[in-house]
MARTI-379022 format. One record per residue (C-alpha): z, y, x; residue in three letters. Coordinates in steps of 0.2 Angstrom, whole numbers, padded with zeros to 4 digits, always signed. Layout:
BEGIN
ZYXala;...
This chain:
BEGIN
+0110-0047+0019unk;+0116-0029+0019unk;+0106-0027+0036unk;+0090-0032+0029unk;+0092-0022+0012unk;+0095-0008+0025unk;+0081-0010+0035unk;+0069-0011+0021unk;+0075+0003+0015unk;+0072+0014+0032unk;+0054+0006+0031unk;+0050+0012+0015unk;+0058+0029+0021unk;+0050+0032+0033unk;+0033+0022+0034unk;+0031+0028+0016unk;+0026+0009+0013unk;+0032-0006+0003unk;+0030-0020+0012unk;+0024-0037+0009unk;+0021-0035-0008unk;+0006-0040-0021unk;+0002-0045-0038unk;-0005-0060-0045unk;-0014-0056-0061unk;-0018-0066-0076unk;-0036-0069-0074unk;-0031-0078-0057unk;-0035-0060-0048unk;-0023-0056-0034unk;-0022-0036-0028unk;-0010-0028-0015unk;-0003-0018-0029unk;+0000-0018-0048unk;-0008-0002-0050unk;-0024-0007-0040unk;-0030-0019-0053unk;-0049-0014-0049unk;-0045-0019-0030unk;-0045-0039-0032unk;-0044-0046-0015unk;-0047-0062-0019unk;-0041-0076-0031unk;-0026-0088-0033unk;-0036-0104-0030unk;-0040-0096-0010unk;-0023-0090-0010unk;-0019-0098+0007unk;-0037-0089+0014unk;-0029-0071+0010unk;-0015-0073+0019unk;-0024-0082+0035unk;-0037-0070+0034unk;-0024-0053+0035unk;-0033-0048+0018unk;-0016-0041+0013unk;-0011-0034+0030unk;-0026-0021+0030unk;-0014-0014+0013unk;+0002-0018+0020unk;+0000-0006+0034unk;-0008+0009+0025unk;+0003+0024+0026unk;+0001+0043+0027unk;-0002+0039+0047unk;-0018+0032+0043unk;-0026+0048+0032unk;-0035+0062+0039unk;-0025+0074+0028unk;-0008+0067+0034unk;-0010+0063+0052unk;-0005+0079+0059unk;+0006+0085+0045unk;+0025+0088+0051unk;+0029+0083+0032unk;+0021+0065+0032unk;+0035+0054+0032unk;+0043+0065+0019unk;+0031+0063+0006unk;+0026+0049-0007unk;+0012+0039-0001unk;+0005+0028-0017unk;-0013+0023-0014unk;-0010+0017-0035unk;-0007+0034-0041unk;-0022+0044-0028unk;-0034+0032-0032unk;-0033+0036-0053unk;-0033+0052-0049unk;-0050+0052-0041unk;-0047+0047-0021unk;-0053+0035-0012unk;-0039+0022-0006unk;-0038+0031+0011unk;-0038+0050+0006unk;-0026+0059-0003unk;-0029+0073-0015unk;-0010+0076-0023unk;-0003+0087-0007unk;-0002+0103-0008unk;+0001+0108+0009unk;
């Protein structure tokens, strides 16, 4: 048990990723993150389509790797990486506009 816990821990360290996680909504809505409400990938009733189709996985690997702004930045895997919190700010889900570097 320990292991595991320790192991996602150095993946959300240093991958700047949580992984395998999503959110089921009310209106039957499921979205890669709670704060991504807008970004319904599909709905509950096709729940077995989202997960054979890697409509989660395209979210699940996102990290500072993947933007332009971080790919080259020695300070990537040191930095907060939530697509939730760039996205009401005014980015697009693969851009980031919070760094200051």
């Amino acid at each position: 048990m320990w292991i595991y816990i320790i192991l996602v821990f150095l993946y959300i360290i240093f991958l700047n990723a949580i992984p395998l996680v999503f959110a089921i909504l009310s209106n039957g809505n499921i979205v890669p993150c709670l704060g991504l409400k807008d970004l319904a990938i599909g709905k509950i009733d096709d729940i077995y389509g989202i997960f054979t189709e890697d409509k989660l996985l395209k979210y699940w690997d996102m990290s500072n790797r993947e933007i332009v702004q971080c790919k080259d930045c020695g300070l990537k895997y040191a930095c907060n990486d939530c697509r939730s919190l760039e996205t009401r700010l005014g980015a697009s889900i693969d851009e980031k506009i919070t760094c200051r570097r």
